[in-house]
Every structure is written in C-alpha cells, then in structure tokens.
N, C-alpha and C positions, 0 to 999 in steps of 0.2 A: 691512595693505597687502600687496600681491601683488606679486612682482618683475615687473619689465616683461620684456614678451617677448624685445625685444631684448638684453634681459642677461642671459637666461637661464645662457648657456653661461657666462658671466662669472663669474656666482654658483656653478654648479655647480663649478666648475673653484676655486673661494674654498671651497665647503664639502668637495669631495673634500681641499683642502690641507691644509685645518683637522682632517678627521679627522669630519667631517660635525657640521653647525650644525643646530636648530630654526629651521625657516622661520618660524614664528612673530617671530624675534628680529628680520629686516627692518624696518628702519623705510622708508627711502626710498632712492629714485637723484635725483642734484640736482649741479646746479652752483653752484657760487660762483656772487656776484652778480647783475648785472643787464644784462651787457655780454660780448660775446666777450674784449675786454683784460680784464677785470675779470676771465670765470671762469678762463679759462687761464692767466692771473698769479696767481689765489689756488691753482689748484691743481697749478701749478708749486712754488709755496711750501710745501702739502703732502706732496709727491712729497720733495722737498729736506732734509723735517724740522724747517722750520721754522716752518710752522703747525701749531699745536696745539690750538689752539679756534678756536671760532666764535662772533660774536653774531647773536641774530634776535629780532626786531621779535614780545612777545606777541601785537601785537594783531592782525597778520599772520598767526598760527595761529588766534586767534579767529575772523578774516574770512574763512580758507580752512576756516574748522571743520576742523580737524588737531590731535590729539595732539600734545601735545612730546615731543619726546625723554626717554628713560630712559636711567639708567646700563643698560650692556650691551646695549643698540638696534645694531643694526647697518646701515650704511649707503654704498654704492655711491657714491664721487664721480665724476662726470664731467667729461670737456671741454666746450666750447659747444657743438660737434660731435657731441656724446651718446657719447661713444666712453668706455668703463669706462675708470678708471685705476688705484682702489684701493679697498678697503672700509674703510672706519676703523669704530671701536666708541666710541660714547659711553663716556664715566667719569664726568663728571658734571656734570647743570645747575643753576646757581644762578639765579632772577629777580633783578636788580636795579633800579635806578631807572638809566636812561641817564648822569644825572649822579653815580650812583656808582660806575660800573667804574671797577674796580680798575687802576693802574700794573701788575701783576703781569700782571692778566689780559689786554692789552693787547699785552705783552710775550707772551705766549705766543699769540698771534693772528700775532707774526710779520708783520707788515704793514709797510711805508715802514721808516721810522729805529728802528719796535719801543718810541715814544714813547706814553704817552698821552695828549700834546698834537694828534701825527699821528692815533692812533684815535681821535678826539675828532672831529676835522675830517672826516675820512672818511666814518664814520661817522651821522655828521649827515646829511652829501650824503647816502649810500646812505639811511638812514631819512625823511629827508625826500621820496625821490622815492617811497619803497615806502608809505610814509603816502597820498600824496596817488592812489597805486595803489587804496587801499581805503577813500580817503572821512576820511583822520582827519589831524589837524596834528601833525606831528614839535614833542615838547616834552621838556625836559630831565628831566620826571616819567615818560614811558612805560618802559613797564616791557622791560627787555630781557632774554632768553634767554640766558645766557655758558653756553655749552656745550664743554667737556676732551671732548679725542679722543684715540683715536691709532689710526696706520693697521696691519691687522692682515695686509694682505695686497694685495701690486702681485704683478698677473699677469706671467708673459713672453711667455704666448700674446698678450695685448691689450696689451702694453706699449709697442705703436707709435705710438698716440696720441700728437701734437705739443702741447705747452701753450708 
C-alpha cells in the first residue's frame, strides 16, 4: 500500500525522525471507528497512552480483500478530519473467537472502565453495525483481529489536530 498523498509530509517528516524507514513497512492511514465521537475519543486515547491495541473484524479484511497486519507494519492514525496524529507500529496479532478476548487484552484497548464486560458490549455494537456493512451477522464465533501497538512517533509540525 502506497502512502496517501496527503500524508506524505507526515510520513516523511516520521521516517527523517526515525533515521529513514522502508516504505515497504506502511501498512495503512485509518481512523478509529465508525463515528467522529468514536475516532477522536479512540485516538485521544492513543495520543494519552492508553490505547495499546486494537480489535478488527477478520471478516472485514476479507470483504475489503486487505491483508492483516504484521508485527512491524507500520501505520498513520488519524483524526475523522484526516489530520495525521501518530504512527504506531504493530507488535502483534493474535485471531481469536470474539467470545474469547482476553480481560488482559481488553485492558490494553484502554476503552470505558478498561473492563471486559465494557469491551464486550462495545464492541458487539461496533461489530455488529460493521457486519451488517459487508452482508455477514455479528456472532460470538467471528473471528477477531487483537492487534498490540505502540506509537512510534506524534509529530509537532502536525500536532495541532483536535481529537
């Protein structure tokens, strides 16, 4: 995948910091969720340090034909407004069955109370609207993406982005 244009300078200005990256290593630019409240509240919560992973919907990479993530993949978070805020770097994805995320992992998603009674519920919502997005029923067997990040790099030239 190819950076977007308008993030060019973003990422330039992330791989002069870094001491120069493989383009190659991009995976995406993307925002949390499915809602302005929803991306700028998740990636307020990244910016803060207290998101640390993510879950995504396999079957949602399948329906958009898109690779998963790799440990070491690297990736542009934005606001809903597309405005760069940080690049975090995959560590690592595990598949699970929805109904077996982990309390831990949960907890390192940094969401609500950091419960996984909270990400349960959440969760659900967000998978069940993104299911019926690409034709499939949100069930407690779908397999979920739990993806470990961390961020490698907030700009200060683009740091004015609001979340």
């Amino acid at each position: 995948m190819k950076v977007p244009a308008h993030l060019l300078g973003f990422w330039n200005d992330f791989r002069r910091a870094a001491g120069g990256v493989d383009e190659a290593r991009f995976y995406e630019a993307f925002c949390f969720g499915d809602s302005e409240a929803l991306a700028n509240g998740l990636a307020a919560l990244v910016l803060q340090g207290a998101k640390r992973a993510t879950a995504a919907s396999v079957w949602a990479f399948e329906a958009e034909a898109r690779g998963m993530p790799r440990p070491g993949d690297l990736s542009i978070v934005t606001s809903w407004a597309i405005e760069p805020l940080c690049v975090i770097q995959t560590r690592a994805v595990d598949i699970v069955r929805f109904a077996d995320v982990s309390a831990e992992f949960a907890a390192l998603e940094g969401e609500g109370d950091g419960s996984l009674a909270f990400w349960q519920e959440s969760h659900q919502a967000y998978f069940t609207r993104e299911c019926e997005r690409i034709g499939r029923q949100f069930s407690e067997d779908m397999p979920v993406a739990c993806e470990r990040f961390e961020v490698v790099y907030r700009s200060t030239t683009f740091g004015n982005a609001h979340v």
